[in-house]
C-alpha positions in Angstrom: 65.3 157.8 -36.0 66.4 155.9 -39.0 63.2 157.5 -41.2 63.5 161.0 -39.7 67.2 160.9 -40.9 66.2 159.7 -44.5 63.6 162.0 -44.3 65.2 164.9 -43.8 68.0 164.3 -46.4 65.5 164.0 -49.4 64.5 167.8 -47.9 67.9 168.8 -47.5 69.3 166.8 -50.6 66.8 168.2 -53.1 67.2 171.5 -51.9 70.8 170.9 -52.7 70.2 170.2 -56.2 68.1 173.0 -56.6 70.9 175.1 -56.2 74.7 175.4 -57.8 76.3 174.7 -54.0 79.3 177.1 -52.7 81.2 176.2 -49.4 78.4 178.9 -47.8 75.4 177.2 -48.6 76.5 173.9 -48.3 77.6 174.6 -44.6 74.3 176.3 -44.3 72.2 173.2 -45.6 74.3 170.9 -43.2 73.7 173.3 -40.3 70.1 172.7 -41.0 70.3 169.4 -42.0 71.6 168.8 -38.5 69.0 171.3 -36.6 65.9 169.3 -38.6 67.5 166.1 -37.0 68.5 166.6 -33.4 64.4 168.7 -33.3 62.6 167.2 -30.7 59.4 167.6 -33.2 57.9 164.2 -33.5 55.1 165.2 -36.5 57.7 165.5 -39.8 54.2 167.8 -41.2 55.0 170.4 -38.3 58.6 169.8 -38.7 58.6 170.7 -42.2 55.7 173.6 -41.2 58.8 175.1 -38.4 61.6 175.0 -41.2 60.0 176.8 -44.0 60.8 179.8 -43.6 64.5 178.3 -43.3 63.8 176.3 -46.2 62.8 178.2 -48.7 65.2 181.0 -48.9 68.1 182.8 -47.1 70.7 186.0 -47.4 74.3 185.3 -48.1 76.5 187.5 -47.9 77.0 187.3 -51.7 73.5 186.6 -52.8 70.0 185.8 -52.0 68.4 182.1 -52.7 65.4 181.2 -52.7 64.0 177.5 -53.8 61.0 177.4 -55.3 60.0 174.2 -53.5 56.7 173.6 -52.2 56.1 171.5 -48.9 52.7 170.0 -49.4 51.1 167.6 -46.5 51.0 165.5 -49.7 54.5 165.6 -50.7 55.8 164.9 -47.4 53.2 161.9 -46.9 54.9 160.7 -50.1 58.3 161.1 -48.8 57.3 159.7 -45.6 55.9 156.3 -47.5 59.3 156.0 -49.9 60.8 156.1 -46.8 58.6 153.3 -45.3 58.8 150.9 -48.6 62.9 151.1 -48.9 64.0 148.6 -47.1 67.6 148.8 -45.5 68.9 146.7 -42.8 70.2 148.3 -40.0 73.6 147.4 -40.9 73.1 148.9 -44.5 72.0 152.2 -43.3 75.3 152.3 -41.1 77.4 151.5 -43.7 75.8 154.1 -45.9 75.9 156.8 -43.0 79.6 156.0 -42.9 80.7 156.0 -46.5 77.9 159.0 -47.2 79.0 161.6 -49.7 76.3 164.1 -48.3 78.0 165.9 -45.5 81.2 166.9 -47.7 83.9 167.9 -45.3 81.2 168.4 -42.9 82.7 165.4 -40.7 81.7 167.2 -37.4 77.9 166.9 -38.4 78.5 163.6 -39.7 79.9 162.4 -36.5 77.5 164.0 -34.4 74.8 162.4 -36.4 76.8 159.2 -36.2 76.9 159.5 -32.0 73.2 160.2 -31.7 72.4 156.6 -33.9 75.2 154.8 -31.3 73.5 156.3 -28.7 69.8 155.3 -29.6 71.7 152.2 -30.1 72.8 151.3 -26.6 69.9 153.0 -25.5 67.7 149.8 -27.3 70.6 147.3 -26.0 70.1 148.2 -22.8 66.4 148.8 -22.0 64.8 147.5 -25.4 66.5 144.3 -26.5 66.7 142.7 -22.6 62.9 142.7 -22.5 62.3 141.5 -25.5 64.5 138.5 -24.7 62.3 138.4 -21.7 58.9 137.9 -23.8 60.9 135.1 -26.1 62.1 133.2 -23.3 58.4 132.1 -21.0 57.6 131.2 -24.4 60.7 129.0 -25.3 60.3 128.1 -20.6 57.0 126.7 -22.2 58.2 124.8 -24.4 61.0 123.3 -23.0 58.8 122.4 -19.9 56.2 120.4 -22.6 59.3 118.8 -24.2 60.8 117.4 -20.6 57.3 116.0 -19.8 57.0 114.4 -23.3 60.7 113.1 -23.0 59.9 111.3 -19.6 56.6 109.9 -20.6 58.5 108.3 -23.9 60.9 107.2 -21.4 58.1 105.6 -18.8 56.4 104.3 -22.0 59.6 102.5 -23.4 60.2 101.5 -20.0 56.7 99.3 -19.7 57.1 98.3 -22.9 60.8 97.0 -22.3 59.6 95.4 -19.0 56.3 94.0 -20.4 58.5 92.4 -23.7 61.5 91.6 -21.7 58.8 89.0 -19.6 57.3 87.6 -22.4 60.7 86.8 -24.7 61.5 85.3 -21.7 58.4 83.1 -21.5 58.6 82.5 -25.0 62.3 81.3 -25.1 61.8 79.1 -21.4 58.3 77.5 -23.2 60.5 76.7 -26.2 63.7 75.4 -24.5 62.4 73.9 -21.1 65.5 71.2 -20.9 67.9 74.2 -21.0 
């Protein structure tokens, strides 16, 4: 979700500075921005391939744009791997999301985009997270099992040694003072 959303603000984003932005495109952009998103479209290459059309060029009521912006399998599998290489925590990316510039006074998109990342959220909190804890845990069960049996053989071994020493100080020390 994270990617798709970076992804699809490059498109969105250099679109935008293609372009000197009035209060009709930009809502435009954002409307798009947002449809791009929330697609159920898995493959960005058909994503891209079902938004051209949208992409490239649309009638305003005061004029007609077009971008000259071409969306090669090759560009977006560049996009895709500057994507892949930044590397944001999670918690960077939500601070980001919040403080973003990008949706302008768009703060109904922004909020919407916001709720679908909280939702993913919970969703991995609830069904995600619990088994992974569950895979971690036979594996720390293991190894709490192997250090209980070590811990009670030290124990057993200290134990034969204490009762094995214990017998000879006290042979040593009755040999030595035998008149008490």
């Amino acid at each position: 979700m994270k990617n798709r959303y970076l992804f699809v603000s490059i498109i969105i984003g250099g679109i935008l500075k293609m372009y000197t932005i009035n209060d009709e495109i930009a809502e435009y952009a954002m409307i798009l921005f947002y449809e791009m998103f929330m697609d159920e479209e898995k493959d960005l290459h058909k994503l891209i391939a079902k938004y051209e059309t949208k992409l490239k060029g649309f009638n305003f009521e005061s004029e007609t744009v077009f971008w000259d912006f071409t969306f090669t399998p090759e560009n977006i599998d560049r996009a895709q791997e500057n994507i892949r290489k930044t590397n944001r925590s999670d918690i960077e990316f939500v601070r980001e999301l919040i403080n973003s510039p990008f949706f302008r006074e768009f703060n109904d998109i922004k909020g919407k985009i916001i709720s679908v990342f909280f939702e993913g959220y919970q969703i991995w909190r609830k069904n995600t997270f619990p088994s992974n804890i569950k895979e971690i845990l036979p594996k720390f069960t293991t190894n709490k099992q192997l250090m209980e049996r070590l811990t009670q053989e030290y124990e057993r071994e200290i134990q034969e040694i204490e009762t094995h020493e214990f017998k000879r100080i006290c042979d040593v020390i009755e040999e030595k003072y035998q008149n008490g």
